[in-house]
Each structure stands twice: as structure tokens, then as C-alpha cells.
C-alpha positions in Angstrom: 9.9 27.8 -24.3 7.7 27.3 -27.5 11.2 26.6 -29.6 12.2 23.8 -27.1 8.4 22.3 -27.1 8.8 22.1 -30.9 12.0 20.9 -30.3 11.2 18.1 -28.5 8.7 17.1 -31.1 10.2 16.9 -34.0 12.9 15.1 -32.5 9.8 13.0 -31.2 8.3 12.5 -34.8 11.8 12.5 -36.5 11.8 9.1 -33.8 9.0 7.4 -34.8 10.2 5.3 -37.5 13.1 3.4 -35.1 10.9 3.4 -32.1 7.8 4.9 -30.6 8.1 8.3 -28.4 7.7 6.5 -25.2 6.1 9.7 -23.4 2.9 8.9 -25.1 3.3 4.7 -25.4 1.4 4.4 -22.3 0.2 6.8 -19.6 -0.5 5.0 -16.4 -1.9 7.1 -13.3 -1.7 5.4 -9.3 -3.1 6.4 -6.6 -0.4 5.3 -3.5 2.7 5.0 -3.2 3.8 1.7 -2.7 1.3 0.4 -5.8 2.9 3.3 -7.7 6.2 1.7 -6.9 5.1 -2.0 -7.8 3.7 -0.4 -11.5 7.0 1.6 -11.9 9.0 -1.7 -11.5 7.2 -2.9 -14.3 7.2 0.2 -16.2 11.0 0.2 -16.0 12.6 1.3 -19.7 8.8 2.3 -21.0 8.3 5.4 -19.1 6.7 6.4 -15.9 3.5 6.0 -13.8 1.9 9.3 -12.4 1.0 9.0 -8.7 -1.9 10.9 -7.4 -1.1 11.1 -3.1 2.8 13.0 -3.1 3.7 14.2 0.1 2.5 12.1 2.5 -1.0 12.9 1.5 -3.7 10.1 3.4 -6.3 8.2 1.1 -8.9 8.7 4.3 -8.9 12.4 4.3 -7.8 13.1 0.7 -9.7 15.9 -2.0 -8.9 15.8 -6.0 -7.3 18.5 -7.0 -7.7 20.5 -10.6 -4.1 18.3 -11.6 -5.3 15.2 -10.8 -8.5 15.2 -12.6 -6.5 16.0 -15.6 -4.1 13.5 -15.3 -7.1 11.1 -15.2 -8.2 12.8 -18.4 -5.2 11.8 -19.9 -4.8 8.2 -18.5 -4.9 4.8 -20.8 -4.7 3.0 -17.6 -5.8 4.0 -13.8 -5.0 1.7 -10.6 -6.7 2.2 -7.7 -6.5 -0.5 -4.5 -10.4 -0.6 -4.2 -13.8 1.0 -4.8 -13.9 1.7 -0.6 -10.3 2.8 -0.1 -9.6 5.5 -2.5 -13.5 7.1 -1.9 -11.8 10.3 -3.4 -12.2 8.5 -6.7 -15.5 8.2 -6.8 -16.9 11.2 -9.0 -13.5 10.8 -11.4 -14.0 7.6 -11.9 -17.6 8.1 -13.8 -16.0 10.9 -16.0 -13.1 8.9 -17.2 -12.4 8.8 -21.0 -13.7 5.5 -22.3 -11.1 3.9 -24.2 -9.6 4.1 -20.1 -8.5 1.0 -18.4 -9.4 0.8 -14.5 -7.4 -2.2 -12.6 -9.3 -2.3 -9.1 -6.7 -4.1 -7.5 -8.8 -6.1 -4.8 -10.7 -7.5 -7.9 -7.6 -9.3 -9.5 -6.7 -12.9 -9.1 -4.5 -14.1 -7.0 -5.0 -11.6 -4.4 -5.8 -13.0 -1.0 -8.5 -10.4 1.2 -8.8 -10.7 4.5 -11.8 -9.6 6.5 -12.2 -6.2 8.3 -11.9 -6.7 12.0 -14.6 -5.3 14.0 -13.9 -2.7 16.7 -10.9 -1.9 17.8 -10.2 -5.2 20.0 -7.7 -7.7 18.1 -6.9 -9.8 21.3 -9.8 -12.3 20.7 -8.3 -13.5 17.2 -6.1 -16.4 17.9 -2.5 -15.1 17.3 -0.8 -18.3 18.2 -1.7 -19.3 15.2 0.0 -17.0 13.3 3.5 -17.3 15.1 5.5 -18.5 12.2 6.6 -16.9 8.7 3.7 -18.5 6.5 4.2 -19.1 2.7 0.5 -20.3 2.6 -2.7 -18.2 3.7 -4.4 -20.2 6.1 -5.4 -17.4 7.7 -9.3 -17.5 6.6 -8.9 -14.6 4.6 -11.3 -14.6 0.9 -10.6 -14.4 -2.8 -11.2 -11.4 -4.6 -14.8 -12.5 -5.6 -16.1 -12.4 -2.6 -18.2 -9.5 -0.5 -16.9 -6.1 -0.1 -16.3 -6.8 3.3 -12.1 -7.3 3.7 -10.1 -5.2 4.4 -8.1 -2.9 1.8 -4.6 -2.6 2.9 -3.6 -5.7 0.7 0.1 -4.1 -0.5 1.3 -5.3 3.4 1.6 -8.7 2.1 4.5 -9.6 -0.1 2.5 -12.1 -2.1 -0.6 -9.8 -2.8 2.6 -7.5 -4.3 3.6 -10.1 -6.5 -0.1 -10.9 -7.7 -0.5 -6.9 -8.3 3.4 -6.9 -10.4 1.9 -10.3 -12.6 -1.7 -8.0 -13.0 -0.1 -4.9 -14.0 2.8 -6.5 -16.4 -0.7 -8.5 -18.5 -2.6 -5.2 -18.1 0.3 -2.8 -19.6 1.2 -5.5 -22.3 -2.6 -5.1 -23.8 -2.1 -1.3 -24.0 1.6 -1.5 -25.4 1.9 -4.4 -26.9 5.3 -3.3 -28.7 7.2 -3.6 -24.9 5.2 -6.7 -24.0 8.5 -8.8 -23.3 10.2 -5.7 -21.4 6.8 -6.0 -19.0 7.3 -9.7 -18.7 11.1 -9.6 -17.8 10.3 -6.5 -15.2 7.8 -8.2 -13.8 10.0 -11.9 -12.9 13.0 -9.4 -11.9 10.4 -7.4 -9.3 9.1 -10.5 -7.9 12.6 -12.4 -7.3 13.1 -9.2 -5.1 10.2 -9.6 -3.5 10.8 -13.3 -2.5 13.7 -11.8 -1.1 12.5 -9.5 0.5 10.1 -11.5 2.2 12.6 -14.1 3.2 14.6 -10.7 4.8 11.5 -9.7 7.0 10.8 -12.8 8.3 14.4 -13.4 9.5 14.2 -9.8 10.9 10.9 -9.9 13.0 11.6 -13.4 14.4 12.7 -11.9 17.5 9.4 -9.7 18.5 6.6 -12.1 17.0 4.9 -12.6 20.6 5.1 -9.3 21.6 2.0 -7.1 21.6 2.0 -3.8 20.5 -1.2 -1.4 19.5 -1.6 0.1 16.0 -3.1 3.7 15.6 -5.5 2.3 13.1 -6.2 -1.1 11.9 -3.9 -1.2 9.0 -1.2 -3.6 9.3 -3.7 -6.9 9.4 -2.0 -8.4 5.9 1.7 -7.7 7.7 0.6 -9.6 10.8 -0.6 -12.4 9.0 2.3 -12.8 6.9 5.1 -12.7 9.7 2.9 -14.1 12.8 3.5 -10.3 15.0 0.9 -9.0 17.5 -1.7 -6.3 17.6 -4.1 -6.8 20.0 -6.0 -3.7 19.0 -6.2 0.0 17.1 -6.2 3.7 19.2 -9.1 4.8 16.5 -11.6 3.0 14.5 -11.4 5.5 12.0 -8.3 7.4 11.3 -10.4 10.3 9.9 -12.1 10.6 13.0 -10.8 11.9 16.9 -11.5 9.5 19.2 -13.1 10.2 22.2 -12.1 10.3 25.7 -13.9 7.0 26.4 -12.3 5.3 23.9 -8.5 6.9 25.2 -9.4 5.5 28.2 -10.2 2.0 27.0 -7.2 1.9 25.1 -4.7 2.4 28.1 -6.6 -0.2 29.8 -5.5 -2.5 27.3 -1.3 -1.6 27.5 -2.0 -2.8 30.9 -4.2 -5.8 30.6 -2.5 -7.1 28.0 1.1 -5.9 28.2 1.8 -4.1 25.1 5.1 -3.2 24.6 4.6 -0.2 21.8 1.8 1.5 20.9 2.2 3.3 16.7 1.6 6.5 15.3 1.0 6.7 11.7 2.9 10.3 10.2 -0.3 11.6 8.2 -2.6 11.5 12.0 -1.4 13.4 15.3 1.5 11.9 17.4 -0.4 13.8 20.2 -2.7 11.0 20.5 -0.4 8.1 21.5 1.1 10.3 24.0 -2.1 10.9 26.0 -2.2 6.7 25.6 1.3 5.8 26.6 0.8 8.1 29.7 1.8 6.5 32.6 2.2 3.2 30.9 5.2 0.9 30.3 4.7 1.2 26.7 7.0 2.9 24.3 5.8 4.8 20.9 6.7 4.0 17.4 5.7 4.9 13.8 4.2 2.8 11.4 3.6 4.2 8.0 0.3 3.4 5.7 1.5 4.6 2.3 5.4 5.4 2.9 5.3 9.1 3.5 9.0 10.8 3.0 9.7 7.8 0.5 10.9 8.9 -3.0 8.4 7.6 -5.7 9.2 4.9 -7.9 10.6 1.6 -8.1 12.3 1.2 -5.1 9.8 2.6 -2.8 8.0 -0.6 -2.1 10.7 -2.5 -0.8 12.3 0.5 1.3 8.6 0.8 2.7 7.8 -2.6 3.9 11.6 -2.7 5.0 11.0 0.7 7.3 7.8 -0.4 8.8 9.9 -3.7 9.3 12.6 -2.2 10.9 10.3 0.6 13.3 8.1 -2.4 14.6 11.4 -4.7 15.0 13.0 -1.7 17.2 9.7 -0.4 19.3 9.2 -4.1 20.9 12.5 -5.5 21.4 
């Protein structure tokens, strides 16, 4: 094993003059998935991010391990979606080397933040509103300068995603200036998928946008805003949290009153749950995912994710 690790390096050093050992150009560590995904696209032909949350891990309930603080240790560059999100950060973050980058993605321009929606009661927001497939963002959401107050599931949107590819392709060009133009190209190539892929899910949700359906927790605002669908509320207020018997109650009310056609599970959080709500309702059960659990890392991930969530909602209501 210690032959092949000198092996590798002198082939590394015996490299340097024709191009620099790309293992070491830039180290770049994500915490979720599909943000991971958006950074790999960009990374594409310069190496690999690291991502922090593998295996369907949850950003609400997750602990650091002894790996990940060392990959922080060893990071130029660390993306996180936003001081409140990725609370797991917290103590890392003040022991990061200095010469460190953190991109704080809900602090970038160009993002559009929406504001957190209080309770668990969607139904008074006026959804008509929202019934096409917007390319604007009239939706009285704020810019990333504003209050704290939004809400941090801003990868949902297609257009945040672009915004994030442009932020991460200027970020990783002042750390490696030497693959600045492969950064650039990455990031136009990502983004033309992305308008397609928007395009795609607008097409493909036309069918169910009136229909309401109940999320598990609120975390699919940014997708309802961008292709006009339907909550009319959330089964928890906090996915960390069990809710109560009350608030069980309260929610099967709701499939009645209102008529929703599905109510959504999320993988990380018991299915259990939206059984006892479904109960002796019309309503049928689906899956939505938060941060693409069974997904394979990388590039494509992003697109497969919003395409799956896409796909589960689409089949659920119609």
C-alpha cells in the first residue's frame, strides 16, 4: 500500500510541469445532495466535490461525524444552503482553516427567498395566482439581503439552481484560476439543461396544478411557486418533531374540507404517520423527497431529483 501511495505521487510530481495534479487543484466540500450535484456539474473535468449527508441522511436531524470535520479541515471551499438549514454546521464552521471559502448559498445574488409560512395551514395563500408555469417571481418572495426569515429549500426552483451554477462557477474560478474557462463552459452547459428541464416539468404537471394535496413538512414552497401546484398544508411543523394527536386530527379534517387528493411522505421521517392521516379518507399517499435520498451523487443527481419529485406528485393526484 505505501509503494502505490508513492506511486501515485511521483507520477503526481513527475505531472506538474504539463498540468497541475488535479486531486489537490481544488477541494470543495457540500452539504446536500442536489447542491452537491449543481457544484459537481461545474466541477466537471477538475475533480470532484465531497458531499457531507450520503445515504439519505436529513439536514434536521443530522450529527458531524469524526470524517466530516476532517474533510472541512481540508476544504478551500465549503457550501452550505444557509446559516438556519444546515444547524449541524454551526460549531465546524468557527473552526474552519482561514484561507477557507464559505458560499452561504441564500446570501448570493440572484437568488429569489421566499418567506416561511406560518403553521401548518397553506389554504389561505391565494393559489389561483400561481396556476401557470411562471418565468418571473411575482410571488412576493425577497432578495437575499433581506431578514432571515424565508424559507431555505431554495434548490426546488430551477432558477435559484441556475443562480447557485453562475455563484459556484465565479467562486471555483478565484480558487483555480488555471480551469477558469472549463468553470465557465460547465456552468452555460448546466444551465441550458436546466431551462430544459424546467420547460419539461411544466409540461408534465399541467395536468394536476388545481389539485390539492398535503406535504409531510413544508418543503416544497419554491416547487409550488414555480409550476402553480397545490398544498394546502404540512402533517408536521417540524419534521424533527412527532406530532401530536391533536394536530393528526386537524390534519384529516383538512383531506375532507378541502379535498386533497394525496397526502406525502418524505423517506428520511416515518411513513407510519400518513397512514394514521389518510385513514378513512379518499386520499392516496405519495413520496416526496427533500434532498434525493437513493440518488447517486454527482452531476446528474439534480435533474433526476427534481424529475422524481415531479413525476411522484404528477402520479399521486391524477
Amino acid at each position: 500500500m505505501s509503494f502505490k501511495f508513492s506511486f501515485v505521487g511521483a507520477l503526481c510530481f513527475a505531472a506538474v510541469a504539463a498540468l497541475p495534479c488535479r486531486a489537490n487543484d481544488l477541494n470543495v466540500v457540500v452539504t446536500i445532495a442536489p447542491v452537491h450535484s449543481l457544484a459537481a456539474s461545474v466541477m466537471v473535468g477538475v475533480g470532484e466535490p465531497k458531499l457531507l449527508l450520503t445515504g439519505g441522511a436529513s439536514a434536521h436531524t443530522y450529527s458531524m461525524k469524526p470524517s466530516d470535520a476532517k474533510a472541512l479541515q481540508g476544504a478551500q471551499i465549503v457550501v452550505q444552503v444557509s446559516d438556519g438549514y444546515e444547524v449541524f454546521m454551526q460549531k465546524a464552521l468557527k473552526t474552519l482553516p482561514k484561507n477557507a471559502r464559505l458560499i452561504t448559498l441564500d446570501k448570493i445574488g440572484g437568488i429569489m427567498l421566499l418567506p416561511v409560512r406560518e403553521g401548518g395551514d397553506f389554504e389561505e395563500h391565494d393559489h389561483a395566482a400561481h396556476g401557470g408555469h411562471s418565468h418571473g417571481h411575482k410571488h412576493g418572495g425577497k432578495h437575499a439581503q433581506a431578514d432571515d426569515e424565508h424559507d431555505s429549500h431554495i434548490w426546488f426552483d430551477t432558477q435559484n439552481a441556475a443562480a447557485i451554477v453562475d455563484a459556484l462557477a465565479a467562486e471555483f474560478a478565484k480558487a483555480a484560476p488555471q480551469y477558469s474557462a472549463t468553470f465557465a463552459a460547465n456552468a452555460e452547459r448546466t444551465k441550458q439543461k436546466l431551462t430544459a428541464l424546467d420547460a419539461e416539468i411544466g409540461q408534465m404537471l399541467e395536468p394536476v396544478r388545481q389539485k390539492p394535496f398535503i406535504v409531510f413538512h413544508d418543503v416544497l414552497q419554491y416547487f409550488e411557486k414555480r409550476y402553480g401546484v397545490t398544498a394546502v398544508g404540512a402533517v408536521t411543523l417540524s419534521p424533527e418533531r412527532q406530532p401530536s394527536a391533536k394536530r393528526l386530527k386537524s390534519v384529516q379534517a383538512k383531506i375532507a374540507t378541502l379535498g386533497a387528493v394525496c397526502v406525502f411522505a418524505e423517506p428520511q421521517f416515518s411513513p407510519k404517520l400518513v397512514d394514521t392521516v389518510i385513514s378513512g379518507t379518499n386520499a392516496k399517499k405519495g413520496t416526496l423527497d427533500e434532498i434525493g435520498v437513493g440518488l447517486t451523487p454527482g452531476p446528474d443527481l439534480y435533474f433526476e431529483f427534481i424529475r422524481s419529485n415531479a413525476k411522484n406528485l404528477r402520479d399521486c393526484l391524477i
